[in-house]
N, C-alpha and C positions, 0 to 999 in steps of 0.2 A: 664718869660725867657724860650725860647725853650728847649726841654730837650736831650741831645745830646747823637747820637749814641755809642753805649761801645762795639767795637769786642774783644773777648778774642783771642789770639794768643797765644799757649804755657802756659795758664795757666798767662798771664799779660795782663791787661784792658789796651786797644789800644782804643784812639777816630781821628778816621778820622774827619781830618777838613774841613772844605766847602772851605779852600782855596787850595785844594788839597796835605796839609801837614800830617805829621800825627801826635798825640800828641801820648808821651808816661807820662803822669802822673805822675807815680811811680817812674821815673828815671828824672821828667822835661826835658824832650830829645823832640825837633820836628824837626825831620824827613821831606827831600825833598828827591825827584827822577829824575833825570832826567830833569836836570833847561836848559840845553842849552845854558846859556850863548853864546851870539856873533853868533849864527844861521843866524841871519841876515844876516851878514857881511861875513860870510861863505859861502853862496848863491848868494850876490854881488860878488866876486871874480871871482864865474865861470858863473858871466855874467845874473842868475836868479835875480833881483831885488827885494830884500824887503825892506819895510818901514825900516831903522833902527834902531828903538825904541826901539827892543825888551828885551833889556838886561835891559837898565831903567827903563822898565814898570816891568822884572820878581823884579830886584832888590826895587821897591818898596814895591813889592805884599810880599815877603819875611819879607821885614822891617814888615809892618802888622800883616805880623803871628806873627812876634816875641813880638810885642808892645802887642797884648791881651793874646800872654801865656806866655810870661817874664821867657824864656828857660832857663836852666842852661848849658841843652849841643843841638847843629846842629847837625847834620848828614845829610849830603849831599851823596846819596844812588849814587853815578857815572854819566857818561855825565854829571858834572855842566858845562863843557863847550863844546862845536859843534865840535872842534878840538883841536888837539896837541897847537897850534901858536893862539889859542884864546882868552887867558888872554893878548899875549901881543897885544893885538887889541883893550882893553877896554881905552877909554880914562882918562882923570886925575879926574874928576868928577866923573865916576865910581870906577875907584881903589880907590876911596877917601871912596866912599861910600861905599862899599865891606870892607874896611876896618874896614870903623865904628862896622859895622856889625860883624867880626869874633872878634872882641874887648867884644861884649858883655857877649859872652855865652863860651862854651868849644867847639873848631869848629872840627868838625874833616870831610875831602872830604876823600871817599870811591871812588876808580879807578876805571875809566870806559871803556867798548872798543874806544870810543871817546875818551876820556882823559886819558889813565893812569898812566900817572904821570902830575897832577895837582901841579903848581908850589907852595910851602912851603911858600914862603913870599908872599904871599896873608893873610898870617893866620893862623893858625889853624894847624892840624898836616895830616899827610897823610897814608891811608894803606889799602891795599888790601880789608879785609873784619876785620868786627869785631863783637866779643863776649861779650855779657852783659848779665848778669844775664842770662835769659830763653831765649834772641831771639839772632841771629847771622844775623848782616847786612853786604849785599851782594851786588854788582852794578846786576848782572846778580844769575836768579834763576838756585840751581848748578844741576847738572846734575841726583845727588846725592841726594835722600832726606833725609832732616834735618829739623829736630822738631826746631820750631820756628823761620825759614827765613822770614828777611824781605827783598825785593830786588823791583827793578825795573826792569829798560831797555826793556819792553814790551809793556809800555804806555797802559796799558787796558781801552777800553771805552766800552758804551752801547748804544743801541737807545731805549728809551725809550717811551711809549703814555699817553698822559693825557691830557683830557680836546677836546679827537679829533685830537692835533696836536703830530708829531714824533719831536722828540727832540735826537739830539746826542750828549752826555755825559761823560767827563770822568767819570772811577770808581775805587775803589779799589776790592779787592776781596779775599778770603780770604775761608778758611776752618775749620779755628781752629788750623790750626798744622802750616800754614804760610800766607804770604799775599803778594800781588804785589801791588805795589802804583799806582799809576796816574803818567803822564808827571806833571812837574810842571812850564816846560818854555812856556813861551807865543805863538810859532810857535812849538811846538813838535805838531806832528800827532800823533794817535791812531790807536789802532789794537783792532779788535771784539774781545770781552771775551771768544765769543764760538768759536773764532780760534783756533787750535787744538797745536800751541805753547804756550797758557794759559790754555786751558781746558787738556791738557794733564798734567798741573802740580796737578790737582784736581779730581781724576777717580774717587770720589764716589760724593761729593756733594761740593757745593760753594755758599757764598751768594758776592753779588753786593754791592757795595754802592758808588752812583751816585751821581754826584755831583751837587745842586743845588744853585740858586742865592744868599742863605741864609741859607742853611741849606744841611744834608748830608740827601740822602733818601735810608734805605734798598729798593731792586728791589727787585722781582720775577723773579729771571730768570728761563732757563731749569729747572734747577735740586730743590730740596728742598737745602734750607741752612741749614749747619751744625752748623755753626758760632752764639756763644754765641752772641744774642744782647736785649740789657735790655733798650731798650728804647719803653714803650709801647704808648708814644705821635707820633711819628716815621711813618707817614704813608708810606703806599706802594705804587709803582708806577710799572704799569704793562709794562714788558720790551716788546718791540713791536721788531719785525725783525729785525736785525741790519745786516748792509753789511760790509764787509772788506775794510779798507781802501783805 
């Protein structure tokens, strides 16, 4: 069995997951960012065209995470949905299925500047930001630092080289004192790590971790990582140039 990444944040073993969640162990909490629900359908309206799947596809990929960590609590870090009028755009087979879903575990949607205020009967309970034990989760990183945020709304990615070929990546990232998740909906776009609206949350050091088809890879980026990681099976993958989205 692969042996899997452990970021300390605040003093609590965080494992990024390769499905772009993040586990928190200690509390059974997994953690999404940024799911976008109804993106699709939000982009048909003003006439851009997408496949409309994508809410089904994120809504499976979710069920997954939850079937091999069998969460006690969600946390959905803000934007779960593309707009204000988004949930009521999902059809009955989805609410059905969202439903199943906030039935299993303690659901709790964290507001987003897309969404904030996510509709109550979906699920689960609703609130700005919250405080657990060592981390406080956040939809947006505040302005303000605070030991132990975990937030999104940044979607951080990398481009990475291996093997000769550049590959672009989401990632998470992190310092030890806090960390930004990955997009986790199917059409979220990404912003470069070393965009200066991520690397300005990190003035001394940050590590990466990239998300692969099966597993989570610490990078080498710019800087040296700070960030506690005890996975010595864990190879590195050397970040190549990455451009802004």
């Amino acid at each position: 069995m692969t042996e899997e990444l452990i970021v300390e944040v605040n003093g609590e073993p965080l494992v990024p997951d390769v499905s772009g969640a993040l586990w928190w162990p200690g509390e059974r909490a997994l953690i999404f960012a940024d799911i976008h629900f109804e993106k699709g359908s939000s982009y048909a309206r003003r006439g851009a065209l997408l496949p409309p799947y994508d809410t089904r596809a994120t809504l499976e990929r979710i069920a997954q995470a939850m079937e091999r960590r069998t969460p006690r609590r969600v946390i959905a870090l803000g934007d779960s949905f593309h707009d204000g009028e988004g949930a009521s755009r999902l059809d009955d087979v989805e609410l059905a299925f969202l439903a199943r879903l906030t039935s299993r575990a303690q659901w709790l949607w964290i507001a987003g500047n897309h969404d904030p205020a996510p509709p109550p009967s979906l699920g689960g309970t609703v609130a700005e930001e919250a405080a657990i034990r060592g981390l406080v989760f956040r939809h947006e990183p505040g302005a303000f630092f605070q030991m132990g945020e975990i937030a999104g709304h940044l979607h951080p990615c990398t481009t990475i080289t291996r093997r000769g070929r550049s590959l672009r990546r989401r990632c998470f990232v992190s310092d030890g004192t806090r960390m930004v998740l990955p997009a986790f909906g199917a059409y979220a776009g990404g912003l470069d790590l070393r965009d200066p609206a991520i690397a300005s949350l990190f003035p001394q050091s940050f590590g990466a971790y990239a998300l692969g088809q099966e597993r989570v890879y610490a990078v080498k980026g710019a800087r040296k990582s700070a960030t506690e990681c005890r996975s010595a099976a864990a190879p590195y993958w050397r970040a190549g140039r990455a451009t802004k989205p």
